[in-house]
FITORLO-155452 format. One record per residue (C-alpha): x, y, z; residue in three letters. Coordinates in pm, whole numbers, plus 32768, in hexadecimal, padded with zeros to 4 digits. Layout:
REM FITORLO-155452
XYZALA
...
//
This chain:
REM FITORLO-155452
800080008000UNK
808081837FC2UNK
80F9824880E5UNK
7FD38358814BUNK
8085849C80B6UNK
80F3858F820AUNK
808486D2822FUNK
8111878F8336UNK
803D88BD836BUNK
80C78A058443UNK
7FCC8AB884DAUNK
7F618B78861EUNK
7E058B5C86CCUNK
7E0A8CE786F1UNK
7E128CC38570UNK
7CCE8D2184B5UNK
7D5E8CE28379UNK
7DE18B8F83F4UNK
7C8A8B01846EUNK
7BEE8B6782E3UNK
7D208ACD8264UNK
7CCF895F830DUNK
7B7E895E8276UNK
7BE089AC8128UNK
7CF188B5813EUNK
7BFF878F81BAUNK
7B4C87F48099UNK
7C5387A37FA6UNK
7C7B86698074UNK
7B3185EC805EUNK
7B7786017EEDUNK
7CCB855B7ED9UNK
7CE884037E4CUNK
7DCB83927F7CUNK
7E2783AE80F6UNK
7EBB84A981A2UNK
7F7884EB82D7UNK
7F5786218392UNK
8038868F8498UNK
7FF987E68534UNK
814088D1857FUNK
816089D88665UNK
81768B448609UNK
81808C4A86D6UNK
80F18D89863FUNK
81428E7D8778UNK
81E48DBD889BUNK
81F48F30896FUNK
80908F338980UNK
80028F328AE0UNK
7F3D8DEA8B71UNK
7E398EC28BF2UNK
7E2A8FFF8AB9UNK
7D6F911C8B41UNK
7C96917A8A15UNK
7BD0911388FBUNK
7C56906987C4UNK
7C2B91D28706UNK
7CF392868823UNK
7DF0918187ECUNK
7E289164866EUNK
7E0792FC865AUNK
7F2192E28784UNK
7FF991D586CFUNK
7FDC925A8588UNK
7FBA93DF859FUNK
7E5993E484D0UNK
7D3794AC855FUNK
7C23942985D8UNK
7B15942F84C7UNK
7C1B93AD83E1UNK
7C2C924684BCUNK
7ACA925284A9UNK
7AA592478378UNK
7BA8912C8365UNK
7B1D907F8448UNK
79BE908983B1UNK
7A7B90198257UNK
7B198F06832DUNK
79CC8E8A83C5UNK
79078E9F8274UNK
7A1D8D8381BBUNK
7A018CB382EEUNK
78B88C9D82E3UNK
78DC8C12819AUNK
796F8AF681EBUNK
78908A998304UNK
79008B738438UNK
78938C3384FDUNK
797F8D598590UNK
79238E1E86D2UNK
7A508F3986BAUNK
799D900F87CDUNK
79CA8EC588E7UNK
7B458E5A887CUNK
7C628E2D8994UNK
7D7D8EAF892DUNK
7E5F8DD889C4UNK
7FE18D5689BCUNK
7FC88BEB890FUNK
80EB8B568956UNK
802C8A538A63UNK
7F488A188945UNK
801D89C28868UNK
80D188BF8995UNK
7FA2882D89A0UNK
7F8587E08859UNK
80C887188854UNK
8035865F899BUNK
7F0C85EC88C0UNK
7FE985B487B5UNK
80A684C088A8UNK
7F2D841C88E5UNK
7EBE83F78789UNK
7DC7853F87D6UNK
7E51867E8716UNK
7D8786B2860DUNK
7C5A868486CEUNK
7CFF877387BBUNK
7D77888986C9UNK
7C0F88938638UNK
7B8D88C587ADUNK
7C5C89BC880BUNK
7C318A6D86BAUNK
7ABE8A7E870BUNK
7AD38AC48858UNK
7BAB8C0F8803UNK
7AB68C7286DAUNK
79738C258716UNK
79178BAB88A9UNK
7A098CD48949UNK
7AB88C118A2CUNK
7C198C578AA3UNK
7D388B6B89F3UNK
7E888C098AA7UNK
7E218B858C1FUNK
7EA28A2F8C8AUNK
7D4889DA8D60UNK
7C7F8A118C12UNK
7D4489908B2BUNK
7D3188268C02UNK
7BA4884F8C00UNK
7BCB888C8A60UNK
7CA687438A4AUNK
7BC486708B09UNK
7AB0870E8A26UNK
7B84862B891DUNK
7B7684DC89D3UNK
7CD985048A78UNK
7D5084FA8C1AUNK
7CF986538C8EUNK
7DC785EE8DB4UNK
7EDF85A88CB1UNK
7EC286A88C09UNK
7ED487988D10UNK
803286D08D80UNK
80B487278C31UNK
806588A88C36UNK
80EA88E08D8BUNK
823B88448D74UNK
8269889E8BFCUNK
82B6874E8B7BUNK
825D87D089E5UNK
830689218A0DUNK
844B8887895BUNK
837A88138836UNK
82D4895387EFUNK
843489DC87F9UNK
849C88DE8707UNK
8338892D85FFUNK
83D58A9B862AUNK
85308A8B85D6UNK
849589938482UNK
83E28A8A844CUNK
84E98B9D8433UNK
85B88A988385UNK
84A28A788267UNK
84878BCF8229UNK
833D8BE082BFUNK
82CF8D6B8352UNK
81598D598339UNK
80538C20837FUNK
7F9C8B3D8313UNK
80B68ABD825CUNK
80AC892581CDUNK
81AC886D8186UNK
812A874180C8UNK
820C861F80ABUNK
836287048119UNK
836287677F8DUNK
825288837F5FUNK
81E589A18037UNK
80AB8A698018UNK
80708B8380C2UNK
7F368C35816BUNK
7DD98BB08138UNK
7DE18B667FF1UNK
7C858AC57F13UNK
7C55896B7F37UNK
7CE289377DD5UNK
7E4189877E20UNK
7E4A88997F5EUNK
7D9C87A37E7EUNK
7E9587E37D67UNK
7FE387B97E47UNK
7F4686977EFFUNK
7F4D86047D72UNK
807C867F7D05UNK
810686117E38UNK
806A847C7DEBUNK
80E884AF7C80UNK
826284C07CFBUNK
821F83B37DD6UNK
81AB82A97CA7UNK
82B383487BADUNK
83C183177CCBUNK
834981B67CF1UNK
834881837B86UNK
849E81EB7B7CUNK
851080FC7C75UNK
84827FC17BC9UNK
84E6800F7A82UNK
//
């Protein structure tokens, strides 16, 4: 049997382009003649912000980025309309800004317990639509049980750090592949696609991806 082709997808869960991204990707998927492995990497898109951000989302991206105010709006109006076109449902005015770096040790701990994608696409949610805070240790243990896996665990793994090496490690891969913006995939550690791209092009790579695979094959039995 062929190998599933690997995707290794960078992304953050404060990432509202990252969450569009992974539907329009399991679109292409849906469509692709052929399995695929997904492994989630971590990404940090501002490691100084606070746990506990004093502010709304609009105070914060008009901070971060020097915009006024009824310019994030309006992006964050744009933002909400393309989400809701693939199927979710943003909620801008209740978002945490948060520091995700526990987040993103958590999802190596479901990783570890055959849990992450589940995971990533509850703490996506969680962040987006429901409001609830992802950057707090006691949460983030109620979210993972939410998935099927040992709050108690869980909880264990956030407090003495255990996954803090391996988002280190996604990070310094990152800088290593060039990457300075997410979502980024890297399907099959040959092509990388950037941002949240139509389904076509995932579907697309995911095939030109399985092409190289026969022709290589082909090669080596001739």
């Amino acid at each position: 049997m062929t190998a599933p082709i690997s995707v290794q997808i960078f992304s953050d869960v404060q990432c509202p382009w990252c969450y569009i991204g992974k539907r329009k990707f399991e679109a292409a998927v849906a469509e692709f003649d052929g399995d695929v492995d997904i492994v989630y990497r971590s990404f940090e898109l501002a490691p100084d912000t606070p746990v506990d951000y004093e502010g709304s989302t609009v105070d914060y991206l008009s901070e971060r980025k020097g915009m006024p105010l009824e310019q994030v709006h309006q992006m964050l109006d744009r933002v909400t309309q393309i989400a809701s076109s693939v199927g979710l449902d943003y909620d801008f005015e209740h978002v945490h800004q948060t520091n995700t770096v526990l987040a993103h040790e958590l999802l190596h701990f479901a990783k570890a317990h055959g849990r992450q994608l589940e995971l990533k696409e509850r703490l996506l949610r969680a962040y987006f639509v429901e409001g609830r805070h992802v950057g707090r240790a006691e949460d983030l243990a109620d979210l993972a049980a939410d998935v099927g896996l040992d709050r108690d665990a869980a909880a264990e793994s956030l407090a003495d750090h255990r996954h803090l090496a391996d988002v280190k490690a996604d990070m310094a891969q990152a800088v290593a592949y060039g990457i300075q913006g997410v979502p980024f995939f890297v399907i099959d550690d040959r092509y990388g696609i950037s941002g949240a791209q139509e389904p076509a092009a995932f579907l697309g790579a995911l095939q030109q991806a399985a092409a190289d695979r026969a022709a290589a094959t082909a090669e080596a039995s001739a």
